[in-house]
N, C-alpha and C positions, 0 to 999 in steps of 0.2 A: 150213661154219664154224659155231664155236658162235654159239647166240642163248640167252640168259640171261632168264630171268624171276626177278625177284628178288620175293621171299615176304614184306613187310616187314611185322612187325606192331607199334603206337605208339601212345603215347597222350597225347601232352603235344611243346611244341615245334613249330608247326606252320611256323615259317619255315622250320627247322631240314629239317623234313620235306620242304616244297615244293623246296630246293635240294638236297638228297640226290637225289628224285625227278628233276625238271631235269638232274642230271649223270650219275647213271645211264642213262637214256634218251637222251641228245646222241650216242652212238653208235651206236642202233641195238637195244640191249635191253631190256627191259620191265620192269615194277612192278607187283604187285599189292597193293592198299595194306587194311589190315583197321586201322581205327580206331576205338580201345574207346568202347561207347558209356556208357559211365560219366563220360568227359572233356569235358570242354568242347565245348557242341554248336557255339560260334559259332569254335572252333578247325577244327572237319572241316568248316564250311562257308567256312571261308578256303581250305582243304584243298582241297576241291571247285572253287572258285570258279579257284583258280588251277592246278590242272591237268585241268581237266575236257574240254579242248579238246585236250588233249597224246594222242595217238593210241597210242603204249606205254605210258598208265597206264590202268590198270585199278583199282577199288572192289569190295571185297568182297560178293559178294552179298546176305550177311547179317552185321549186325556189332551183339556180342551184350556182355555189360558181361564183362569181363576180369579174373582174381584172382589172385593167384601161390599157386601149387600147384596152382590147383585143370581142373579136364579143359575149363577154358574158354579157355585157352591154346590147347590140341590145339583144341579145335571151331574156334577163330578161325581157326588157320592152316588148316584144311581148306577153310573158307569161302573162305581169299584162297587157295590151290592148286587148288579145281575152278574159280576165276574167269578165272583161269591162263589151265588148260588148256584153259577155254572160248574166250576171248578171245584167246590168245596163238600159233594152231596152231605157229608157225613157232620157237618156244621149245625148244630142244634139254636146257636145262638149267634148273632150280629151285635158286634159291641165297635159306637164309634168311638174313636180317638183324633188326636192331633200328634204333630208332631214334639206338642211339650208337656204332651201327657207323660205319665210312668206310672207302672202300677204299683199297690200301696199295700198290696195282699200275695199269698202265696196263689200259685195256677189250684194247688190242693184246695184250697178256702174256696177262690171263686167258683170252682167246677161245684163243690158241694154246696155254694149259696144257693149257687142257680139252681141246681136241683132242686134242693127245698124251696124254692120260689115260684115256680110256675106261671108268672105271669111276667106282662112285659114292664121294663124300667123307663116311661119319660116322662121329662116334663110335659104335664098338659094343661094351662088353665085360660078359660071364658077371655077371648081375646079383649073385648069388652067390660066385662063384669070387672076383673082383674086389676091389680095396679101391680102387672109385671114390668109394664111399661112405664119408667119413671115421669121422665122431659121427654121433650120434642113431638114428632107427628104420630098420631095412634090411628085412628079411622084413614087418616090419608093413606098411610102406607099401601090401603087398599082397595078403597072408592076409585082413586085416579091410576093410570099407568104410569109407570117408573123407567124408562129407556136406558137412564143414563146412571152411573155410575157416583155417587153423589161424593167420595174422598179425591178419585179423581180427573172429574169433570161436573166440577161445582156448578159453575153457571149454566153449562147444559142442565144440571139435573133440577137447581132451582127456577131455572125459567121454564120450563117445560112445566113443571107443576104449579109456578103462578099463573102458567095463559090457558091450561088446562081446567085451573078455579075461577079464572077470571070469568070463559065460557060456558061452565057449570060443566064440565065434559062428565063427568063421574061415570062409573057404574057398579052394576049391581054386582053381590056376591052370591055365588052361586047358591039355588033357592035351598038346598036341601044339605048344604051342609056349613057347620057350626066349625068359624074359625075357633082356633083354639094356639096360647103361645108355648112358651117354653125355652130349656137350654136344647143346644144343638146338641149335646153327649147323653144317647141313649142305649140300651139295650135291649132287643128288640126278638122275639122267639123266631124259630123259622117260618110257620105255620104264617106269621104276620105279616114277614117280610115279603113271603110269596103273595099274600093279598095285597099288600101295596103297590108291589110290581105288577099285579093285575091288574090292579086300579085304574094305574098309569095308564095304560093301553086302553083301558075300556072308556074312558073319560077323559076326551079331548077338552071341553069346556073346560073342569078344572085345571087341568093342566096349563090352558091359554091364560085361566086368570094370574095363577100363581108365575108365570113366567114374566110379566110384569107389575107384581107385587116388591114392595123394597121390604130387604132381611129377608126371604122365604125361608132360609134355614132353619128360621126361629117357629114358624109357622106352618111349615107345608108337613114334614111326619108327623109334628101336632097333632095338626088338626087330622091327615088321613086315617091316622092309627087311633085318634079316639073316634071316628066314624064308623069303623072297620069293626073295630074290637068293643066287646063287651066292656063295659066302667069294672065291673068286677077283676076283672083280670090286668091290667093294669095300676100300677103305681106312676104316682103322677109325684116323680121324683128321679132327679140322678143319679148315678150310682159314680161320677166322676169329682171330685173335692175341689172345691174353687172358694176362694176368699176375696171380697174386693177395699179397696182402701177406701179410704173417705172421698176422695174423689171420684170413684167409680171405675177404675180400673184392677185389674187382675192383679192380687199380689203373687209376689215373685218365692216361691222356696228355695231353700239352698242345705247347705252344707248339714245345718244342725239344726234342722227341721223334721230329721229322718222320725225320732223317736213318737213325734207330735202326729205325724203322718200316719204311723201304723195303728194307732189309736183309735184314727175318725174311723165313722163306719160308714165305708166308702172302699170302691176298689181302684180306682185309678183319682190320681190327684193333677189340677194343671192351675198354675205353669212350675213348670223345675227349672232353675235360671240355666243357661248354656256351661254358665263356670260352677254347675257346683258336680263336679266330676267323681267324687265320692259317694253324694248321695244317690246320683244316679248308677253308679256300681253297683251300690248295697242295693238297691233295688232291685236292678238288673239282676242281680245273684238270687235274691229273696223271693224270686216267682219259682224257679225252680224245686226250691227247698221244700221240705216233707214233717209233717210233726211239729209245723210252729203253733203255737197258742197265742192268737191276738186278742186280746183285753182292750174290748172297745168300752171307751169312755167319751168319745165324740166330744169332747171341749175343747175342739179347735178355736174355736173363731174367742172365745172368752178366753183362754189362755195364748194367746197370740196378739190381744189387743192387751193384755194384763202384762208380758213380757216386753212389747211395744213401748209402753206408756214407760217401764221401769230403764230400759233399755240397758245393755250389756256389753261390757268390754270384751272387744276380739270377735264378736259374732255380727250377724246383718243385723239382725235387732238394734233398732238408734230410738232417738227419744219421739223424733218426728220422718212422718212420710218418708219428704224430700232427701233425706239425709240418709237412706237407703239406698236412695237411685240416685247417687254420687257420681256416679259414671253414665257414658250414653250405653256404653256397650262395647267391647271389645271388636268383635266382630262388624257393625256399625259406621256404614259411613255418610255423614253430613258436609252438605255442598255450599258452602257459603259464597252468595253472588253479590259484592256487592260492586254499586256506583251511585254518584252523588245526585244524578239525575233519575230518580223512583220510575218514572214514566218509561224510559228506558231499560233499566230494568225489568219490569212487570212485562214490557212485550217479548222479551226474550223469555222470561220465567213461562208466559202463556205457551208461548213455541214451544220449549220444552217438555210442559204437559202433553201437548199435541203428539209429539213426536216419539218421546220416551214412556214407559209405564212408573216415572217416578212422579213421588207425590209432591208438589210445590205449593209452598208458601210464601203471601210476600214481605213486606216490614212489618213483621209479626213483634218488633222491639219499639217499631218506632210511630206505628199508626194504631189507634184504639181498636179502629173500625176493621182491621184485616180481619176475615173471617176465619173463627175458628172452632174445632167442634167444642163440644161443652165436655171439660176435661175437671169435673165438680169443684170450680170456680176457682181454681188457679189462673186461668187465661182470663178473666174479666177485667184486669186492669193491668195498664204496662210496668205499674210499679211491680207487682206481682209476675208477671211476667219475666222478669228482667232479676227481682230478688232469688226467684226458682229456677234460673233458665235452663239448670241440667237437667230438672225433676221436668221440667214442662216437654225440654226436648224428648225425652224417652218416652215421658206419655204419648207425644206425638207421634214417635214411630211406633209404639204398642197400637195406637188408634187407628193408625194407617197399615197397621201390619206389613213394616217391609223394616230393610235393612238398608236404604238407603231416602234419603231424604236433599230438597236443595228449598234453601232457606235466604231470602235480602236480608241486605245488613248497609246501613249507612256508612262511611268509610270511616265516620265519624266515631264509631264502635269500636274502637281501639282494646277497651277490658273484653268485651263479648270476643274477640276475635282469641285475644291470648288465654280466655278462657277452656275455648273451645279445642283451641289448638295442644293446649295442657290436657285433654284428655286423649284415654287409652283406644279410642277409635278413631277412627281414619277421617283423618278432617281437610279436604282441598277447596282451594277459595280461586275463586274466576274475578278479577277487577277491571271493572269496565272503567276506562279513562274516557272520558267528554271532552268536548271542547264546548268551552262558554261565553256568548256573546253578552255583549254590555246589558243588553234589553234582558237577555234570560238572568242574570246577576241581579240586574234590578227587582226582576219578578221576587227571586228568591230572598234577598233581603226584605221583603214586605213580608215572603208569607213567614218567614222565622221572627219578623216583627223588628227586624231592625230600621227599617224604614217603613212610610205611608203615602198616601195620598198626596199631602201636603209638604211633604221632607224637601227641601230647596235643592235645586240642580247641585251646586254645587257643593253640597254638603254627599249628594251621591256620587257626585264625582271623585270624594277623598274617600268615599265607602267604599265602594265595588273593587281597588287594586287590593285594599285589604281584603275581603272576600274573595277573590281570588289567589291569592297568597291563602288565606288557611286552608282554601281547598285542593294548592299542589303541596302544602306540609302535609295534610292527612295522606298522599298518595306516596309520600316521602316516609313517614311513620311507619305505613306497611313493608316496605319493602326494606328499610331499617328495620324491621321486625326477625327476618328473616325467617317468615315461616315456610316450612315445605310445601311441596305441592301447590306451588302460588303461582298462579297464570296470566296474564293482562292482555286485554284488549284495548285497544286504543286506536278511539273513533278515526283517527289521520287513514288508519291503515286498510287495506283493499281487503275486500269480500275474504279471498284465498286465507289471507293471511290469520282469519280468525278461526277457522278449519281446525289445525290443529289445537289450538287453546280452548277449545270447545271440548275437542274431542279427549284432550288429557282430563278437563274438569269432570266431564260427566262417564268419561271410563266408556265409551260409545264409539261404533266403528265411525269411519272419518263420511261415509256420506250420510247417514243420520248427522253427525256435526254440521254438513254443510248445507242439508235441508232449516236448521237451527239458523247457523249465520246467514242465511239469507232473509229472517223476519223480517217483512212488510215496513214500511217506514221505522224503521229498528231505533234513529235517532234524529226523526225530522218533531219538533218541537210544537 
C-alpha cells in the first residue's frame, strides 16, 4: 500500500504548521518539514519543540533563508527530499505541499489512488511550445543569469539583465536536455525521486544552469523528471486544487467552500485563507476518516465563478473580486512611510531594502511610473489603484509572499491613511518632517503646476508661506488623527535620535535601525 512522505516547505504560521503535520501523520504517512531560516527563529523552535518526538516527522537537514524566484526554493525542497528519503525508507511516494495547502480527500482515498495509479503526478509542458507562460520574460528567464532576487532587489535584478542583453552575454541550455514548465505541487513515486537525486550529483552543468535560472521551481523537477522518466508513466497534471482570479492571483477558500472542495478530483486544495478555522478542522478530521464516498464532479472553477457573479449574503462569495479581499489580513502588517519630500523618502525606503528582508514600495498612490508587478491590470492606472487599494494591497503581499510590507504615502493622503488604519491588521506609519527652503518650495510649486517659468517674484512670494502653511496642516492632520503606532522623524534632530523611531516602525532590532538612520545623504536636496 502506498506510504506518502509529504515534502512541505513554510515559513510563517507555526500552529497552522504543527496541526497540518499532526494530521497528516495520524495515519501512518510522513512529513518532511524545511523551515525558512529567514522567519521567526522562536516560530521553528515551537515547530521543533512540538513535533520532535512525532516519529513520521522529519527536519530538513539543512535549512537555508528562502526567496521567490530565486533556486533557493529548489535547494530547500532538495534538503527536506534527501531527509525523506533518508529517514522515511518505507515512503512509496513524495507529495509536495505548502503551508496553505489542506487536503481535500480522505488518507483511505489517497493511499488507494495512488495505488491504482502507478505513475508520477506533474505538471510538465514544452517550455517553449507552451503558453504556460502568460506576460513577461519566457526565453530570458533562461538564455541570461539571474543573480538577484527580482521582488526584492528590483534594480539589481533589472539591470543585470539589461547590461547582460546589452553585451549579448546569453547562454546556451544544456544540449541534451528539453526544458519543460509546470506547477510546483507534485507527486512524484520513489523510484523517481531517487533518480533525481542521482541526477543532482551526476550533472554539475545542469545544476549550474538551473541555479541561476529565475522561477526554477517552475522548471527544474519539470524538466528532470520528464528526462528521467518515461512519457508513459507520467501525468502531466496536478493533483493539488488551485483557482486564480481574473487577475491572476490565487483564490482564497474559506469557510463554505468545504462541500465544493471535496467534489474536485484533486487531493489537496491551495490556498485555505488563515481565518477559515472550520474548514480547516473538517478537513483536518476528514483525512483520517474511513468509508467516505467522494462523488467527484470537478465543477469547481464553473461553479465558483457562477456563485461569484450571483454573490451571497453572509458568505465570501461577493458580486466582485475586490470585494472579497476587503481586508489586508489579520495577521498582516503594513508600514506606511510617509514625507512630503519623495526623494527622501525613497532613499531611506532603498536602505530599508538593503538592510531588512521586507519588501518596499514607493508612491505606489501618487506616481504612475512606480514599479509594479503585473497584478492583471488593477495596478495600471492610479485611479484604479487608489479606487482598489485594499484589493491591490493584499495582492501585493500575496505577490510578494510575506506578511509584512512598507509602502510611501504623501502626507497629503489623509483617506489612504484612515483607510488603512480602519483595518484589521497591523498598520504603523514612520513621518518624516523636512524642513523646506524657499528655493525647494519654489521647485515644488512648479512641479504641482502652481507656478512656472514665468510666474512674477512677487506673486511667489505670496505663494510659498501659503505652501508652507499647507504643508505644516497636513503634519498637524496626522497627528489630529491620532493614529496608533505613529512615529516622526524630524530632520532638526541628531542621527541617535531617529534609532528608535526606525526601530518601533519597522519592528527591527535598534542596530539594524541605526545602519537605516544613517542613509547617505538621507536629506541633502
Amino acid at each position: 500500500m502506498a506510504r506518502i512522505a509529504y515534502i512541505l516547505l513554510c515559513h510563517k504560521d507555526p500552529e497552522a504548521i504543527i496541526k497540518q503535520a499532526e494530521s497528516l501523520t495520524a495515519t501512518g504517512d510522513y512529513i518532511s518539514i524545511h523551515f525558512d531560516a529567514r522567519a521567526n527563529p522562536e516560530h521553528y523552535k515551537q515547530i521543533t519543540t512540538a513535533l520532535g518526538k512525532n516519529p513520521n516527522v522529519a527536519f530538513a537537514h539543512k535549512r537555508i533563508k528562502c526567496g521567490w524566484g530565486e533556486w533557493s526554493l529548489v535547494e530547500a525542497t532538495l534538503y527536506a527530499v534527501e531527509t525523506a528519503v533518508e529517514k522515511f525508507p518505507r515512503a512509496t511516494h513524495f507529495y509536495m505541499v505548502s503551508g496553505d495547502c489542506m487536503v481535500i480527500k480522505s488518507s483511505e482515498y489517497i493511499h488507494k489512488f495512488l495505488d491504482d495509479n502507478d505513475v508520477d503526478f506533474i505538471e510538465s509542458f514544452d517550455y517553449f511550445e507552451s503558453d504556460w507562460i502568460k506576460t513577461g520574460m519566457k526565453g530570458e528567464r533562461l538564455i541570461y543569469r539571474h543573480f538577484f532576487n527580482e521582488r526584492t532587489q528590483k534594480w539589481r535584478f533589472y539591470t543585470s539583465f539589461k547590461l547582460q542583453r546589452r553585451l549579448g552575454l546569453t547562454r546556451e541550455i544544456p544540449a541534451d536536455i528539453q526544458v519543460m514548465i509546470g506547477s510546483q505541487w507534485w507527486c512524484l513515486r520513489r523510484q523517481t525521486i531517487e533518480a533525481v537525486l542521482h541526477f543532482t550529483k551526476q550533472r554539475k552543468d545542469v545544476m549550474r544552469f538551473f541555479r541561476t535560472t529565475w522561477i526554477p521551481d517552475e522548471t527544474f523537477f519539470q524538466t528532470i523528471v520528464r528526462h528521467l522518466v518515461p512519457a508513459t508513466e507520467i501525468r502531466t497534471r496536478t493533483l493539488t486544487f488551485l483557482m486564480f482570479s481574473d487577475y491572476g492571483m490565487p483564490l482564497t477558500f474559506y469557510n463554505d467552500h468545504y462541500d465544493l472542495l471535496l467534489t474536485q478530483d484533486y487531493l489537496f486544495a491551495r490556498k485555505i485563507s488563515p481565518e477559515a478555522i472550520e474548514l480547516k478542522e473538517r478537513l483536518g478530521a476528514l483525512y483520517a476518516e474511513t468509508g467516505v464516498d467522494f462523488q467527484i464532479s470537478a465543477e469547481g472553477p464553473s461553479l465558483f465563478k457562477f456563485l461569484t457573479g450571483r454573490g451571497r449574503v453572509g458568505k465570501r462569495f461577493a458580486s466582485r473580486f475586490w470585494e472579497t479581499e476587503s481586508s489586508l489580513g489579520r495577521d498582516r502588517e503594513l508600514m506606511l512611510l510617509v514625507c512630503k519630500k519623495w526623494h527622501v523618502a525613497k532613499r531611506l525606503l532603498e536602505k530599508i531594502g538593503q538592510e531588512t528582508d521586507i519588501p518596499t514600495i514607493a508612491y505606489l498612490f501618487n506616481e504612475e511610473g512606480t514599479p509594479l508587478p503585473d497584478l492583471g491590470g488593477i495596478q495600471s492606472t492610479l485611479g484604479k489603484r487608489t479606487r482598489h487599494r485594499r484589493a491591490l494591497m493584499r495582492m501585493l503581499f500575496d505577490y510578494y509572499d510575506t506578511n509584512r510590507l512598507v509602502v510611501c504615502l504623501d502626507p497629503s493622503a489623509m483617506d489612504l491613511m484612515q483607510d488603512f488604519f480602519g483595518d484589521r491588521s497591523t498598520t504603523r506609519m514612520l513621518e518624516i518632517q523636512c524642513e523646506f527652503t524657499d528655493e525647494y518650495l519654489t521647485g515644488h510649486s512648479m512641479r504641482i503646476g502652481l507656478a512656472g517659468e514665468q510666474t512674477p517674484q512677487d506673486t511667489l512670494e505670496r505663494l510659498l508661506p501659503t505652501i508652507r502653511r499647507d504643508i505644516v496642516n497636513e503634519s498637524d492632520r496626522i497627528r489630529d488623527a491620532e493614529f496608533e503606532n505613529l512615529n516622526i522623524m524630524r530632520q532638526s534632530d541628531e542621527i541617535e535620535d531617529y534609532v528608535p523611531a526606525i526601530a518601533q516602525f519597522l519592528h527591527v532590532p535598534e542596530d539594524v535601525a541605526e545602519r537605516i538612520a544613517r542613509t547617505d545623504y538621507l536629506f541633502a536636496d
